[in-house]
C-alpha positions as CSV (number, residue, x, y, z in Angstrom):
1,X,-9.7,-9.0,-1.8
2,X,-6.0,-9.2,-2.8
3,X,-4.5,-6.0,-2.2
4,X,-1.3,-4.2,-2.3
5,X,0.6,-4.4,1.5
6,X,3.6,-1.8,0.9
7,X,5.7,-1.4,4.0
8,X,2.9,-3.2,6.0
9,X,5.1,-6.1,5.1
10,X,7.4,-4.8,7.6
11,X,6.1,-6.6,10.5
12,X,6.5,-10.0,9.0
13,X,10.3,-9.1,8.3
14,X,10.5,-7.2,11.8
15,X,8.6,-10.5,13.8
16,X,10.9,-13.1,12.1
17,X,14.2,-10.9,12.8
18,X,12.9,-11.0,16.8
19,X,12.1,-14.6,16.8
20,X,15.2,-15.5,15.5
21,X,18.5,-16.3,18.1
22,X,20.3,-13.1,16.1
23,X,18.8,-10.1,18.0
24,X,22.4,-9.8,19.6
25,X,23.9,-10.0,17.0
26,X,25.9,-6.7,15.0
27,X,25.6,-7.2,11.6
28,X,27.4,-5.4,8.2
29,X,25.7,-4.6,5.6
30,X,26.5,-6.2,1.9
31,X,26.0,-5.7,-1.1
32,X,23.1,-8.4,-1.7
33,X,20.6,-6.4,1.0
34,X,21.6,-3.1,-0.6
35,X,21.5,-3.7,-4.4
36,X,17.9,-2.8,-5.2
37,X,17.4,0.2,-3.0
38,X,17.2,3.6,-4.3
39,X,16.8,6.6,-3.7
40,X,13.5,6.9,-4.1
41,X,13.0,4.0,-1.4
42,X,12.1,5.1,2.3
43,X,15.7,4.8,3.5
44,X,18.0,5.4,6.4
45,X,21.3,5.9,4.7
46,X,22.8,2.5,5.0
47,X,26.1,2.0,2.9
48,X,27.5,-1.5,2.5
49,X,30.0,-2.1,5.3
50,X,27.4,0.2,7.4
51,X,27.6,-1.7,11.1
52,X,24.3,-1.7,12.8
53,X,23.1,-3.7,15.3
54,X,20.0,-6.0,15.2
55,X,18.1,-4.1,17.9
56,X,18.8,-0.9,16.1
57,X,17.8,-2.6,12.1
58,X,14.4,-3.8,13.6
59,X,13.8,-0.3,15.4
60,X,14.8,1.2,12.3
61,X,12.5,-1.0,9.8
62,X,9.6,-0.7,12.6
63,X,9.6,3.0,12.9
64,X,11.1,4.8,10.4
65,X,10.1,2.2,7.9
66,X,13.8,2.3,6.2
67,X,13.9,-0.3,3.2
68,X,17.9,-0.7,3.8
69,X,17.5,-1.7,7.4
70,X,14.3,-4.3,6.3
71,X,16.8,-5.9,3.4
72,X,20.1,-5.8,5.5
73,X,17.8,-8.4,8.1
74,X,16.6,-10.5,5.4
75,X,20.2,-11.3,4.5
76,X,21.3,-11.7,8.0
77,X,18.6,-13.9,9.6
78,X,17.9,-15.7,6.3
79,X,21.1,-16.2,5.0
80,X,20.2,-14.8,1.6
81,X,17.6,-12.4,0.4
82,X,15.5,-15.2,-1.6
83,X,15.7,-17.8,1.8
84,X,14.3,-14.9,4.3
85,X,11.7,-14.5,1.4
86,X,10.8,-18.4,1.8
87,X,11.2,-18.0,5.6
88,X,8.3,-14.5,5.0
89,X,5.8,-17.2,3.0
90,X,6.9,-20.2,5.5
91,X,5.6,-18.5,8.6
92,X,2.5,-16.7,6.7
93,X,1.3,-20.3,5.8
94,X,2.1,-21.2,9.8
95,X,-0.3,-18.1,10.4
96,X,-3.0,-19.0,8.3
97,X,-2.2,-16.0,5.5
98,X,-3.7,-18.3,3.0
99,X,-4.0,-14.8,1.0
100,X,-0.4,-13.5,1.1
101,X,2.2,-13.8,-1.1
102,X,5.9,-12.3,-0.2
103,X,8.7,-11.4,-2.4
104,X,10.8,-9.1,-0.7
105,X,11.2,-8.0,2.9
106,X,10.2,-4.2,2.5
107,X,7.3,-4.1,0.7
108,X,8.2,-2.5,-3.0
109,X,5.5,-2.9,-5.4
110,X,5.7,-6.4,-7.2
111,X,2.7,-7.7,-8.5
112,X,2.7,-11.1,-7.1
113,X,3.5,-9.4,-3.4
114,X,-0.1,-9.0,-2.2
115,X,-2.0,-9.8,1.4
116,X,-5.5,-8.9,1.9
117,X,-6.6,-6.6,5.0
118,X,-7.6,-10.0,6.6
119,X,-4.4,-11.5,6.8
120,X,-2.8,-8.1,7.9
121,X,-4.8,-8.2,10.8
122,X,-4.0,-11.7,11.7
123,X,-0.3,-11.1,11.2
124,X,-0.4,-7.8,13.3
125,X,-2.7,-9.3,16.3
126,X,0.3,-12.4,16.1
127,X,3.0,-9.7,16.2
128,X,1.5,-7.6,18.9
129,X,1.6,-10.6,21.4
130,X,5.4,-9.9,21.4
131,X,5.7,-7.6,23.9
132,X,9.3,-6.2,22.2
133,X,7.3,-5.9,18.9
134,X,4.7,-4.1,21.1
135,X,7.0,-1.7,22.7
136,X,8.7,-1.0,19.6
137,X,5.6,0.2,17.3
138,X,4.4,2.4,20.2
139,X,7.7,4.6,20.3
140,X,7.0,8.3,18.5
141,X,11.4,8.3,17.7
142,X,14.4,6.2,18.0
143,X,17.7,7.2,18.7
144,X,20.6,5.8,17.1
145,X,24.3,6.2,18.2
146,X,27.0,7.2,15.8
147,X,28.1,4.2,13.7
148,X,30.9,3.1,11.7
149,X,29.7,5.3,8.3
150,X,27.9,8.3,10.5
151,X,29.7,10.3,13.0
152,X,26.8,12.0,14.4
153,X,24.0,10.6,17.0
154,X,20.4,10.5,14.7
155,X,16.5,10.2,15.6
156,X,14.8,8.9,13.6
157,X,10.7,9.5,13.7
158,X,7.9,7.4,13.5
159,X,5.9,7.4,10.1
160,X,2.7,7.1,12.5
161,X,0.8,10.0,12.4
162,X,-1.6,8.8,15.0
163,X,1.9,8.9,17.2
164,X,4.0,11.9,16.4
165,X,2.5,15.5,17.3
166,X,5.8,16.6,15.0
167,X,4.5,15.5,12.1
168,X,1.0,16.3,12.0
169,X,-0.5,17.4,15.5
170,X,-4.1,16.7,13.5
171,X,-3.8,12.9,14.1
172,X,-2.5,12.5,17.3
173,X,-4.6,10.1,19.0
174,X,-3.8,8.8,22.7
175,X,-5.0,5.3,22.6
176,X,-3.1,4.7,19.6
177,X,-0.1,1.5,20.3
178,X,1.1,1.0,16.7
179,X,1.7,-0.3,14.5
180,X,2.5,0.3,10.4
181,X,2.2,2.3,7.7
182,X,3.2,1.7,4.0
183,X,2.9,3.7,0.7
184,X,3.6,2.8,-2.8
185,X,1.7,4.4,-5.5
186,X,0.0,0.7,-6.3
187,X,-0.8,0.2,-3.0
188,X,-1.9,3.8,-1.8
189,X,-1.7,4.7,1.4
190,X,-2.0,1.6,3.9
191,X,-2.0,2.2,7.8
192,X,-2.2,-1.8,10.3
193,X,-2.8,0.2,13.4
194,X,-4.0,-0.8,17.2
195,X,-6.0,1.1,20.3
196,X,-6.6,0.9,23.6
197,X,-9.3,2.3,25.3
198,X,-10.6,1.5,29.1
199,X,-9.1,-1.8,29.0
200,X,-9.7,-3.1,25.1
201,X,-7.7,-3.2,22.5
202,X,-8.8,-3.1,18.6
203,X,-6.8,-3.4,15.5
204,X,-7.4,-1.5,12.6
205,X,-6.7,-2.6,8.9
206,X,-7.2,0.7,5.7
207,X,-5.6,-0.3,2.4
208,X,-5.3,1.5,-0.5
209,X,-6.4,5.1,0.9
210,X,-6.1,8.4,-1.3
211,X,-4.0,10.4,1.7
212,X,-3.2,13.9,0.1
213,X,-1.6,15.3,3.3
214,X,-0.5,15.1,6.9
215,X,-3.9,17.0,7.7
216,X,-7.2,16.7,7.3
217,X,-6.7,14.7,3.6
218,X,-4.8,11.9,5.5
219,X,-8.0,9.4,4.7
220,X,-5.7,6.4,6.1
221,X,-5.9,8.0,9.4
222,X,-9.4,9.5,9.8
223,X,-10.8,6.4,8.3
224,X,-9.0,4.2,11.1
225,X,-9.8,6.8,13.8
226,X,-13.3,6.3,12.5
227,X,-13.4,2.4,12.9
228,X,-11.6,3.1,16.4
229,X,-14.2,5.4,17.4
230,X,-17.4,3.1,16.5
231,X,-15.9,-0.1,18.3
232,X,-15.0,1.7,21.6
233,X,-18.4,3.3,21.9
234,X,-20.5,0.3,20.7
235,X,-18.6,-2.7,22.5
236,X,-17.0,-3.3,25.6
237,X,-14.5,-6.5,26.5
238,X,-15.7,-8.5,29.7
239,X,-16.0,-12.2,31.3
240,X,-20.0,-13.2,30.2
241,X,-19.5,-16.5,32.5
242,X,-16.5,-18.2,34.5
243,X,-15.9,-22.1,34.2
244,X,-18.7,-23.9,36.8
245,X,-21.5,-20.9,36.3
């Protein structure tokens, strides 16, 4: 079912950013990447001439789910806003996201930006085979230095309740690795997240939940923990048969 993705979209922007030959780079932010972002945007301050590098942009987009950081790589890796978008629909086809559709690289509501839980969970189990990606989604903060604009050092937290006890201790769930969350009022509350548990790992995909708090009314999260729950105690992960038997 074509649904709403929110920040979800994130990982697609975050993936191409670490698969491109740019992750040393230090880039400066324009104009172009920070045009449409408001205030009301999940943002991380970014002014235009901000310098950040590319290690700290992804970080930033990954964990704290900042809109600025998400748009200022879209401009740097693609060249141009609308050729990162190409590059966003380009690797979905590669993928097999025969359901998604891309039109910016932070997940604002736009009605012809849609995915379906499906393709999130192919994109996510494609992302998590990255083992930067992976160690990236897992971290509960990240600390950035003073920059060019901000003269003091800033951590920035995870919007994973599953992962931050500061946030909401009621989530916190120890086999959690990641990944993304993403609100918009279209797309509700949407949480891609992963597990492991004696040895397996599961991914779970919850669009379009009615989260009212941090608490017992976050539905994204008890929902997921819910699917986590039923796979580790049904199922295990083991060799039936080797080549030869």
């Amino acid at each position: 079912k074509k649904m709403y993705p929110a920040s979800t979209t994130k990982m697609m922007t975050a993936i191409l950013a670490l698969e491109s030959d740019k992750m040393g780079d230090t880039v400066t932010a324009t104009y172009e990447a920070l045009e449409s972002i408001t205030l009301e945007d999940s943002h991380m301050g970014i002014l235009i001439g901000g310098e950040l590098t590319m290690v700290d942009l992804v970080n930033s987009t990954l964990i704290y789910s900042a809109n600025d950081a998400a748009n200022v790589i879209g401009v740097h890796v693609g060249g141009t806003l609308p050729d990162f978008i190409d590059m966003m629909n380009a690797k979905a086809q590669e993928l097999g996201l025969t359901n998604t559709h891309f039109v910016n690289a932070c997940g604002v509501h736009d009605d012809d930006h849609y995915t379906t839980a499906t393709d999130l969970a192919k994109l996510a189990k494609y992302c998590m085979k990255n083992e930067t990606f992976r160690e990236i989604v897992k971290k509960t903060t990240y600390h950035i230095d003073p920059t060019n604009q901000y003269t003091q050092n800033r951590d920035l937290p995870t919007t994973n309740l599953f992962l931050s006890a500061a946030r909401s201790a009621h989530h916190v769930y120890a086999p959690c690795t990641g990944i993304k969350t993403g609100t918009t009022d279209a797309a509700g509350h949407c949480l891609v997240s992963s597990a492991n548990y004696n040895g397996m790992e599961l991914l779970s995909v919850v669009l379009k939940a009615n989260d009212w708090d941090v608490n017992a009314g976050a539905y994204s999260y008890t929902i997921s923990r819910a699917m986590f729950d039923f796979g580790f105690n049904n199922y295990e992960s083991g060799v039936l048969a080797s080549p030869g038997t």
